[in-house]
N, CA, C and O atoms as a GROMACS GRO file, in nm:
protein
  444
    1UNK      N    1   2.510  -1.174  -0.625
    1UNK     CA    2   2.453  -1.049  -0.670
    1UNK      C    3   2.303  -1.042  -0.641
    1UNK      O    4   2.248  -0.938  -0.605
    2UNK      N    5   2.234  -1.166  -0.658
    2UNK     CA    6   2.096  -1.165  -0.651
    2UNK      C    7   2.034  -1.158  -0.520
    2UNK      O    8   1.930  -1.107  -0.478
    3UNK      N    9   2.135  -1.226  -0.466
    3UNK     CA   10   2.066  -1.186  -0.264
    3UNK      C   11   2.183  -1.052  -0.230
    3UNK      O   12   2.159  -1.044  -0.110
    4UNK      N   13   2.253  -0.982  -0.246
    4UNK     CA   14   2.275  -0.858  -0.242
    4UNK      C   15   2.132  -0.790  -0.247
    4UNK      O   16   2.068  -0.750  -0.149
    5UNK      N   17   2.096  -0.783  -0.384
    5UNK     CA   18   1.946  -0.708  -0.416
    5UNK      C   19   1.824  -0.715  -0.326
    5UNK      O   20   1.742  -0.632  -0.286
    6UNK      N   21   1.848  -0.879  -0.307
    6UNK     CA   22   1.710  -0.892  -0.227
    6UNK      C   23   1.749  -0.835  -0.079
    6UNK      O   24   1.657  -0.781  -0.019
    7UNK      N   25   1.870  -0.842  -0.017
    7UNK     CA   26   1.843  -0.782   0.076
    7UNK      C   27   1.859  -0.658   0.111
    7UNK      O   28   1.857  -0.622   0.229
    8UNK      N   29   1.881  -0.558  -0.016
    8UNK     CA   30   1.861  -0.440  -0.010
    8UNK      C   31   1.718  -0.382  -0.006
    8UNK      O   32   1.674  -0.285   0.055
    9UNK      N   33   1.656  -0.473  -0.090
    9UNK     CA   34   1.506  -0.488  -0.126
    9UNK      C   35   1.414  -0.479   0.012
    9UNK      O   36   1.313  -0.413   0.038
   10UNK      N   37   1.494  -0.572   0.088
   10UNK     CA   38   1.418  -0.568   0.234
   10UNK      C   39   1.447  -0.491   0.355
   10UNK      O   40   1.375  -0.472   0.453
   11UNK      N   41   1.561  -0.452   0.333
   11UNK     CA   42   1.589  -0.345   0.415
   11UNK      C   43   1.506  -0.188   0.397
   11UNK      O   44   1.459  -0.111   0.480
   12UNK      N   45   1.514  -0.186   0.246
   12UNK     CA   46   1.391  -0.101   0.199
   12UNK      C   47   1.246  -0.091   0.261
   12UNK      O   48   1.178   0.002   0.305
   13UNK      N   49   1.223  -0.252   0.244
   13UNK     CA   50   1.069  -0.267   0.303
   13UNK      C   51   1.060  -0.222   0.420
   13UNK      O   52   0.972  -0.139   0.442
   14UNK      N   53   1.147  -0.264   0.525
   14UNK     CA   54   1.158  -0.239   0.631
   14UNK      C   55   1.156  -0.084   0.703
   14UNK      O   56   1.101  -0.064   0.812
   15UNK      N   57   1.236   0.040   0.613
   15UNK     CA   58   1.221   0.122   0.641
   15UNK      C   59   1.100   0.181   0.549
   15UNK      O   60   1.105   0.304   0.545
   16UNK      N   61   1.020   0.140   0.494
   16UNK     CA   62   0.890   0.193   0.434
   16UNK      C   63   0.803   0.170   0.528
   16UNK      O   64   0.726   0.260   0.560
   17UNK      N   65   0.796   0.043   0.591
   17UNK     CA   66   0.696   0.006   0.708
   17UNK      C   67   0.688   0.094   0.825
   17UNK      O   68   0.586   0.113   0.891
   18UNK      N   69   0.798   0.144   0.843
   18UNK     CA   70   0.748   0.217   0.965
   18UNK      C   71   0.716   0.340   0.924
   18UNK      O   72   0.728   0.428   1.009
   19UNK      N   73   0.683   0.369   0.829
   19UNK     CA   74   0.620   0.524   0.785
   19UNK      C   75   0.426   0.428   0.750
   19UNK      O   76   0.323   0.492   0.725
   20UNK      N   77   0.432   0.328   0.758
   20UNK     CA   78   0.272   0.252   0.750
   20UNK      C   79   0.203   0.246   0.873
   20UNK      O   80   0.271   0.245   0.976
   21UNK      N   81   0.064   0.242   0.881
   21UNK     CA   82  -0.008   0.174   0.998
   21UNK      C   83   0.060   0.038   1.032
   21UNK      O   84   0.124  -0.037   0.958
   22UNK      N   85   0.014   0.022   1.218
   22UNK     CA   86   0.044  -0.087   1.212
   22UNK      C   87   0.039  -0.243   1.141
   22UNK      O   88   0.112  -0.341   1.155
   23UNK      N   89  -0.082  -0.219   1.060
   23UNK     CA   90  -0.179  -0.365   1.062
   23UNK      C   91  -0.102  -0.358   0.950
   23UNK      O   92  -0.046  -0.468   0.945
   24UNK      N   93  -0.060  -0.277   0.838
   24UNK     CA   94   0.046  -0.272   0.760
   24UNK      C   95   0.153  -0.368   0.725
   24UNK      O   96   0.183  -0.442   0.632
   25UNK      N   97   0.202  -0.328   0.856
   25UNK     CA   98   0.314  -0.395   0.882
   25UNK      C   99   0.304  -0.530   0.915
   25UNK      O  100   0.380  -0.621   0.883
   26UNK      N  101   0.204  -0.533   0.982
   26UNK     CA  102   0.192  -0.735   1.037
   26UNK      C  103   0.182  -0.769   0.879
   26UNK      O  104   0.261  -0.845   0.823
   27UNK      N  105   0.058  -0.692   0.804
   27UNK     CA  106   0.038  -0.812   0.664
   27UNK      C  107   0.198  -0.783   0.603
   27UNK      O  108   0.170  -0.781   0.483
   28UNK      N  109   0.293  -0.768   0.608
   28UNK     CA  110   0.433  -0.745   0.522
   28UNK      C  111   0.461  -0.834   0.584
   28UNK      O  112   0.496  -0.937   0.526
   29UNK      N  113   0.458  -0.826   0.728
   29UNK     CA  114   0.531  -0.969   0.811
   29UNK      C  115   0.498  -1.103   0.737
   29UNK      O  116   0.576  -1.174   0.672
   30UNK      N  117   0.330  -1.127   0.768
   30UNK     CA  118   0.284  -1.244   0.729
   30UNK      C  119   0.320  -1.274   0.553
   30UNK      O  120   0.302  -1.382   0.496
   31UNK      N  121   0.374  -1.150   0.491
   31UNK     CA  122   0.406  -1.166   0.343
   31UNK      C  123   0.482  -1.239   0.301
   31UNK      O  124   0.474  -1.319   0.208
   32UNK      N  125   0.589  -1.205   0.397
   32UNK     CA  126   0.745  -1.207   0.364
   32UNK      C  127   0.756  -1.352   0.286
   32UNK      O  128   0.796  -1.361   0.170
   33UNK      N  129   0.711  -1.473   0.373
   33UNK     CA  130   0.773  -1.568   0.260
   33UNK      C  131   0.712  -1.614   0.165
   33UNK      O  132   0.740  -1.713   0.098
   34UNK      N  133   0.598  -1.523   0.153
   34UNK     CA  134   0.518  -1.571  -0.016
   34UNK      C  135   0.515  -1.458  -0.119
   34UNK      O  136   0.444  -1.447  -0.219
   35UNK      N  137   0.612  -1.374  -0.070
   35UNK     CA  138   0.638  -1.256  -0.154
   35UNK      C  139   0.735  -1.219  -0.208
   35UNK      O  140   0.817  -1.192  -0.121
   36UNK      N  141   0.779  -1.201  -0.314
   36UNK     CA  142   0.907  -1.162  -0.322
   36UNK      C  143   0.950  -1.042  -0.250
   36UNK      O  144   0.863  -0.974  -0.195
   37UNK      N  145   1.135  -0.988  -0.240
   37UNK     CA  146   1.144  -0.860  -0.189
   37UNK      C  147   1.106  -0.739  -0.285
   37UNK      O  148   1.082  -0.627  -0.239
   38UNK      N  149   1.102  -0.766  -0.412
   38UNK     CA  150   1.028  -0.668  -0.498
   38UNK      C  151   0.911  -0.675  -0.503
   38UNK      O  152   0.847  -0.570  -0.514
   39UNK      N  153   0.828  -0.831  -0.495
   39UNK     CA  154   0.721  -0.724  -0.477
   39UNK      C  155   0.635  -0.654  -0.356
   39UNK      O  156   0.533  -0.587  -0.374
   40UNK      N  157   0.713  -0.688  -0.202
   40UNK     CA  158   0.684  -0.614  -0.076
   40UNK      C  159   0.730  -0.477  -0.090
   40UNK      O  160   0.688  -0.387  -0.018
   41UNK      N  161   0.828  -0.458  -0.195
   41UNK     CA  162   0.851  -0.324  -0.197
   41UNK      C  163   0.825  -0.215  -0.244
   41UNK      O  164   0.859  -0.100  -0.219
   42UNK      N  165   0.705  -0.304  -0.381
   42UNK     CA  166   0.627  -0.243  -0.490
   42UNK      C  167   0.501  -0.242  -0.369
   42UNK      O  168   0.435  -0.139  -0.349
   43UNK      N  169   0.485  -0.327  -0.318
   43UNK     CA  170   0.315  -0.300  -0.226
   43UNK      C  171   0.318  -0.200  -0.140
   43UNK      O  172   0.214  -0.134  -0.132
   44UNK      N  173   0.416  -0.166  -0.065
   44UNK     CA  174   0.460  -0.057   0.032
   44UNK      C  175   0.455   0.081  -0.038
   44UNK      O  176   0.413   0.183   0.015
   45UNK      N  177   0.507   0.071  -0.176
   45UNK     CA  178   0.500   0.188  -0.248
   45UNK      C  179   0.324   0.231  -0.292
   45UNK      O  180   0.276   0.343  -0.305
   46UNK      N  181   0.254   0.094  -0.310
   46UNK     CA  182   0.117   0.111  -0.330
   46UNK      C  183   0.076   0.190  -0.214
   46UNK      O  184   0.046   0.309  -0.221
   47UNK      N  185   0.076   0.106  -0.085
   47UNK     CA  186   0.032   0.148   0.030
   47UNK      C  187   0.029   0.296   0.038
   47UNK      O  188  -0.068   0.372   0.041
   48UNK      N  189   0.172   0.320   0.040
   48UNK     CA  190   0.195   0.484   0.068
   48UNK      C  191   0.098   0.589  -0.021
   48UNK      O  192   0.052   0.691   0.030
   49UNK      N  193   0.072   0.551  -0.165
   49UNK     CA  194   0.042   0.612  -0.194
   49UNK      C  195  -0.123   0.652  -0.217
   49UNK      O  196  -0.174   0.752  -0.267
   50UNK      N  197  -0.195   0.503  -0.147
   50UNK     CA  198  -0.314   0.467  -0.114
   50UNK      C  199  -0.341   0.576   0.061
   50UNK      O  200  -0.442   0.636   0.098
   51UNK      N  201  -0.233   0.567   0.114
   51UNK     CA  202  -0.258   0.599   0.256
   51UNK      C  203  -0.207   0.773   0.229
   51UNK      O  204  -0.200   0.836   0.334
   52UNK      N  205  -0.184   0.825   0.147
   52UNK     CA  206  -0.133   0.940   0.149
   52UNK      C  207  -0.275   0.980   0.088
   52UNK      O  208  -0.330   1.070   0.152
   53UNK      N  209  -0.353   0.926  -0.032
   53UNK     CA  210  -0.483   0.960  -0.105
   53UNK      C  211  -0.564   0.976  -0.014
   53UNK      O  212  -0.632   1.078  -0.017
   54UNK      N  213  -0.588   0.853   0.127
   54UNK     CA  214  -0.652   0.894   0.202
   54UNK      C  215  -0.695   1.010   0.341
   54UNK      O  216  -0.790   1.025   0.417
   55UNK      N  217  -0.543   1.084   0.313
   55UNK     CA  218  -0.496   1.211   0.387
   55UNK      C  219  -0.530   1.303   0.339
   55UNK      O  220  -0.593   1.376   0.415
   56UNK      N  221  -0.518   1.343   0.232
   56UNK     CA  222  -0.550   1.430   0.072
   56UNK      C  223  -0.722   1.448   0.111
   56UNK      O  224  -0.774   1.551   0.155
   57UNK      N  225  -0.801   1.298   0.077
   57UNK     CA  226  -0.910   1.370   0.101
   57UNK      C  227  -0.997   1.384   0.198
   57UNK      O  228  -1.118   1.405   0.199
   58UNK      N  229  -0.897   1.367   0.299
   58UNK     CA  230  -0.973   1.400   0.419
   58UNK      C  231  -1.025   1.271   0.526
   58UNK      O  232  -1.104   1.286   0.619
   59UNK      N  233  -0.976   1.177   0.498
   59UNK     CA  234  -1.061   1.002   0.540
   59UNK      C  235  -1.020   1.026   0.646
   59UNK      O  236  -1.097   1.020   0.741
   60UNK      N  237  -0.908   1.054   0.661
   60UNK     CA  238  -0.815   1.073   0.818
   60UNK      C  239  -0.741   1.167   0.845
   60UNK      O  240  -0.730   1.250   0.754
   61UNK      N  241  -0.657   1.195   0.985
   61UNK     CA  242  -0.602   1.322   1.021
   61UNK      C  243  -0.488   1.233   1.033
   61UNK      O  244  -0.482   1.110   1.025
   62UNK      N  245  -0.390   1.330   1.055
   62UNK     CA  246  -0.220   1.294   1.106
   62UNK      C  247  -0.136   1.212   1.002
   62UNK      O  248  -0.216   1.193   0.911
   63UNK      N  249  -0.030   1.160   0.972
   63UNK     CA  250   0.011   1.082   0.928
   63UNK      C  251  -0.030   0.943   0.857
   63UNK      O  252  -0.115   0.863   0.897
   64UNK      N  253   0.048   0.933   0.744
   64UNK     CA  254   0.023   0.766   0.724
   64UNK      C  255   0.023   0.668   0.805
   64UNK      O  256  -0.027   0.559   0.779
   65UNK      N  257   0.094   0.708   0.939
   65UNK     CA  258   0.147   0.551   1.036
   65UNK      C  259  -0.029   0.592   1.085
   65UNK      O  260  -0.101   0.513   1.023
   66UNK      N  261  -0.096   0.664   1.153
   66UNK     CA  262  -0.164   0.729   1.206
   66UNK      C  263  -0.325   0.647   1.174
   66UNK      O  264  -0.426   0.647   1.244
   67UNK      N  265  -0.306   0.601   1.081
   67UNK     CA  266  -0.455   0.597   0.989
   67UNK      C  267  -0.547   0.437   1.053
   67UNK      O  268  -0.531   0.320   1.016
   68UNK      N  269  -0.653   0.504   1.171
   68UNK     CA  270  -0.666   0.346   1.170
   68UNK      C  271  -0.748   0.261   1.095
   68UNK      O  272  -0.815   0.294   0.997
   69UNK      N  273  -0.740   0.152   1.145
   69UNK     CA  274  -0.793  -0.008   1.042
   69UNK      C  275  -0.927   0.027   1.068
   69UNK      O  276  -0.997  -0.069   1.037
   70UNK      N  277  -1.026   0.165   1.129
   70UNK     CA  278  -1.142   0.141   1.061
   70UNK      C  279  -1.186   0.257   1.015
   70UNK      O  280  -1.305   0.287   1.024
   71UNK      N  281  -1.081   0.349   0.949
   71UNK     CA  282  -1.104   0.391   0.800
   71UNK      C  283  -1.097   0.301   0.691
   71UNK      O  284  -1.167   0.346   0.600
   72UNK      N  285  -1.046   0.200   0.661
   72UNK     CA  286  -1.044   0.105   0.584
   72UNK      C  287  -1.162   0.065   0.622
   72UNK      O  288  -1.245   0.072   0.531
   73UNK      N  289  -1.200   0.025   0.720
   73UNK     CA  290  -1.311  -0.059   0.712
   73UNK      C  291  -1.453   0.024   0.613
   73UNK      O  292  -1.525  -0.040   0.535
   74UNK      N  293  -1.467   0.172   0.640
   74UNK     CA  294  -1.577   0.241   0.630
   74UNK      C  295  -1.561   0.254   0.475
   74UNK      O  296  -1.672   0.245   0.423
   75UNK      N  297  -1.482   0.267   0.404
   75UNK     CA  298  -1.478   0.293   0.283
   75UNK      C  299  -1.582   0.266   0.211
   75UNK      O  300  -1.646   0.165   0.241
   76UNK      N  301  -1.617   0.330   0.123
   76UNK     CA  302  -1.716   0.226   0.022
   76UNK      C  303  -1.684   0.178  -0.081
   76UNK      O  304  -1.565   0.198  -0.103
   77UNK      N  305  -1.744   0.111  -0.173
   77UNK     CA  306  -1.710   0.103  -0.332
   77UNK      C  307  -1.669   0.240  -0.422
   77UNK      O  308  -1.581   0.264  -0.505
   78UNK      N  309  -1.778   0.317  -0.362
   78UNK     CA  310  -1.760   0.451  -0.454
   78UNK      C  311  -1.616   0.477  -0.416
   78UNK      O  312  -1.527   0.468  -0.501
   79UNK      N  313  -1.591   0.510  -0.291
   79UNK     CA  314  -1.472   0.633  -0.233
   79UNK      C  315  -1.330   0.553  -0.288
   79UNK      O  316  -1.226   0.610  -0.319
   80UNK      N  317  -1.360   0.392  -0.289
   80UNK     CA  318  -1.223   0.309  -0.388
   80UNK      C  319  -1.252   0.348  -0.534
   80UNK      O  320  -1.159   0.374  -0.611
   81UNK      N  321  -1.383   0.353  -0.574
   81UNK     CA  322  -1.363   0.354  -0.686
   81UNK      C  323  -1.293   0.510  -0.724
   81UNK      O  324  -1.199   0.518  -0.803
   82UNK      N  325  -1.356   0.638  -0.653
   82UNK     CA  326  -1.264   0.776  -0.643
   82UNK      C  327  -1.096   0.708  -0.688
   82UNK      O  328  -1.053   0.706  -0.804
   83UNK      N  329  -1.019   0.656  -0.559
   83UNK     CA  330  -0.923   0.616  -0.566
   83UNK      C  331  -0.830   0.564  -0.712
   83UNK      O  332  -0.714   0.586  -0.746
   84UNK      N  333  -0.967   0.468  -0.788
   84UNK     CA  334  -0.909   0.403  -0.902
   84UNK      C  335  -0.853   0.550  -0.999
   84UNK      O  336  -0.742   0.578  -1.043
   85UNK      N  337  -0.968   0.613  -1.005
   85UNK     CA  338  -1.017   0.740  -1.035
   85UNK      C  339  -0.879   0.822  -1.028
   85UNK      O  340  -0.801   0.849  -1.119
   86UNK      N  341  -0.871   0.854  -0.884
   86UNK     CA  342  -0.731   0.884  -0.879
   86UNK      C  343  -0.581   0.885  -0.958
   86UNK      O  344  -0.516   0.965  -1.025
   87UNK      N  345  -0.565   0.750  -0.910
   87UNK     CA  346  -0.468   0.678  -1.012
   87UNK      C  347  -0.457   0.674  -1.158
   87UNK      O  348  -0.350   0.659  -1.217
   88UNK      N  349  -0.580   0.688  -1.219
   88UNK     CA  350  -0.588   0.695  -1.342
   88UNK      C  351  -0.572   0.831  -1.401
   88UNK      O  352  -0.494   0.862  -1.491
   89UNK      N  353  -0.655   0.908  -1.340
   89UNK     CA  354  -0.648   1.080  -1.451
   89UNK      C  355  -0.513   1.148  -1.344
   89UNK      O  356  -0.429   1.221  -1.397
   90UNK      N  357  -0.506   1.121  -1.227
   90UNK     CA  358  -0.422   1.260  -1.173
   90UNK      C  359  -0.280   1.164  -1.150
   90UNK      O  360  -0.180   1.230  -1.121
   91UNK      N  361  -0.266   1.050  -1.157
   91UNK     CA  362  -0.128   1.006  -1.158
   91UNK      C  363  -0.065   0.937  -1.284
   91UNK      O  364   0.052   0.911  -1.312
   92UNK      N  365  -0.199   0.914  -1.358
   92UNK     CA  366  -0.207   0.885  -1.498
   92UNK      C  367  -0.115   0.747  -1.507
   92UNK      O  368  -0.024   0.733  -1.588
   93UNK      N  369  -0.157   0.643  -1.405
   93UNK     CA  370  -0.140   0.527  -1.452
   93UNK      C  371  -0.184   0.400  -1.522
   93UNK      O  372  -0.282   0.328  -1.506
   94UNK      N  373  -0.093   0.396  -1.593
   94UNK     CA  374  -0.154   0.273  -1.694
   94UNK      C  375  -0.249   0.164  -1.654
   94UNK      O  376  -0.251   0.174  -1.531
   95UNK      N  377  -0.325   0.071  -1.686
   95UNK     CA  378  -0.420   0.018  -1.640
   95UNK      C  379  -0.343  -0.115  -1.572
   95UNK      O  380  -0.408  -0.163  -1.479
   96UNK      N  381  -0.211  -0.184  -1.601
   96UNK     CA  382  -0.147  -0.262  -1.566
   96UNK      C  383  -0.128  -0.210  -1.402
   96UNK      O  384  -0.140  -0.273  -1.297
   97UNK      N  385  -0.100  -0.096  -1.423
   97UNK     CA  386  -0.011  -0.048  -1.265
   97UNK      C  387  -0.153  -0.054  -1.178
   97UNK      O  388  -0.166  -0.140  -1.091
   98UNK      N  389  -0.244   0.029  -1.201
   98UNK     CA  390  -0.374   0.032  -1.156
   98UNK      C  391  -0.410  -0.146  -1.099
   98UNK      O  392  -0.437  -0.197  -0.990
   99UNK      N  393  -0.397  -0.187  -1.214
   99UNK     CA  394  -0.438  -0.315  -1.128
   99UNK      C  395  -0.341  -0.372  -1.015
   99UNK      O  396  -0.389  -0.406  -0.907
  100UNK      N  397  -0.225  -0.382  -1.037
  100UNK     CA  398  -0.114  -0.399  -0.952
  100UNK      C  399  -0.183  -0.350  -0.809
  100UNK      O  400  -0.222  -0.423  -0.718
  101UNK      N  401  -0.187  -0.207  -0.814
  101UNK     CA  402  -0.222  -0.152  -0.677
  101UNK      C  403  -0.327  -0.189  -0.630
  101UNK      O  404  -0.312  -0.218  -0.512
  102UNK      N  405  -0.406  -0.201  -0.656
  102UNK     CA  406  -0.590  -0.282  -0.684
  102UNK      C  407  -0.581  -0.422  -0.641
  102UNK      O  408  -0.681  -0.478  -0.596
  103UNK      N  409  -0.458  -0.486  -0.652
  103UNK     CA  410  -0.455  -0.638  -0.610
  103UNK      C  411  -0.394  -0.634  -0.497
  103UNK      O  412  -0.416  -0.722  -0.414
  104UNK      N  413  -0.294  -0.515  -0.468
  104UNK     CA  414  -0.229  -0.519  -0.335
  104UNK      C  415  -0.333  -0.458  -0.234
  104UNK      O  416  -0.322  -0.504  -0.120
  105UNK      N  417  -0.462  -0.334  -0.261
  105UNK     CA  418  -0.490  -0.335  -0.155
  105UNK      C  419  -0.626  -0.451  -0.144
  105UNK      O  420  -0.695  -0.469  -0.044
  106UNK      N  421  -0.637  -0.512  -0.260
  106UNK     CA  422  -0.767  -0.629  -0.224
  106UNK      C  423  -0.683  -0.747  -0.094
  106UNK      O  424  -0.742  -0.791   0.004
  107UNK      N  425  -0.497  -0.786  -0.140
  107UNK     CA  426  -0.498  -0.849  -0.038
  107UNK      C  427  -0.419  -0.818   0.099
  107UNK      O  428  -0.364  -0.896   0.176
  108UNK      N  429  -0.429  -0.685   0.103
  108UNK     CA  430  -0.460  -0.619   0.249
  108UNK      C  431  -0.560  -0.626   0.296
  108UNK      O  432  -0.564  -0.647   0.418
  109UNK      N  433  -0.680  -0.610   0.224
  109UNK     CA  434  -0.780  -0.650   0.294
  109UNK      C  435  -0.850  -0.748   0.333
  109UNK      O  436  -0.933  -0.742   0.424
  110UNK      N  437  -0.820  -0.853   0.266
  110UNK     CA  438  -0.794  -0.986   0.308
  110UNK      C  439  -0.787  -1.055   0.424
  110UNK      O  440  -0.847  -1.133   0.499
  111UNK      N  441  -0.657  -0.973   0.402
  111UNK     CA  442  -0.576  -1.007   0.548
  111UNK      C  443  -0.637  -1.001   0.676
  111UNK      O  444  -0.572  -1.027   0.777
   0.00000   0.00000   0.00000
């Protein structure tokens, strides 16, 4: 039952990734075996909704796959901190989830 899940889990990931930038996708690659499939599938869900915020306000044009690695780079503190901002009053997430997403994109950037 439990690898049923997980590999539904990753088949999931898999079709979330290709709606991501590339560089996206390599860090999921390089994830895979220190991650669980829930939580590549909870980070993908971060992603999307990190890479959709950055469509919204304008950081980039076209699609999520679309967005390149140096809009990330240019960001500042402020325009993440907007983001936290974000998450908190207009999606109204709890401070647990907030951090969740906050740790997934610190180690995207990492990467």
């Amino acid at each position: 039952m439990y690898k049923d899940k997980k590999q539904r889990n990753y088949a999931k990931v898999q079709e979330k990734v290709k709606e991501l930038p590339w560089y996206v996708g390599e860090y999921i690659d390089k994830k895979r075996r220190k991650l669980s499939s829930a939580s590549l599938l909870n980070y993908c869900h971060d992603f999307n909704i990190f890479f959709d915020w950055l469509l919204a306000e304008g950081y980039s044009k076209g699609s999520r796959k679309e967005v390149p690695l140096d809009v990330l780079e240019k960001l500042t503190v402020q325009q993440l901190e907007d983001f936290l901002s974000f998450l908190e009053f207009k999606l109204e997430n709890s401070p647990i989830t907030i951090n969740r997403k906050l740790s997934a994109l610190k180690s995207l950037y990492c990467y």
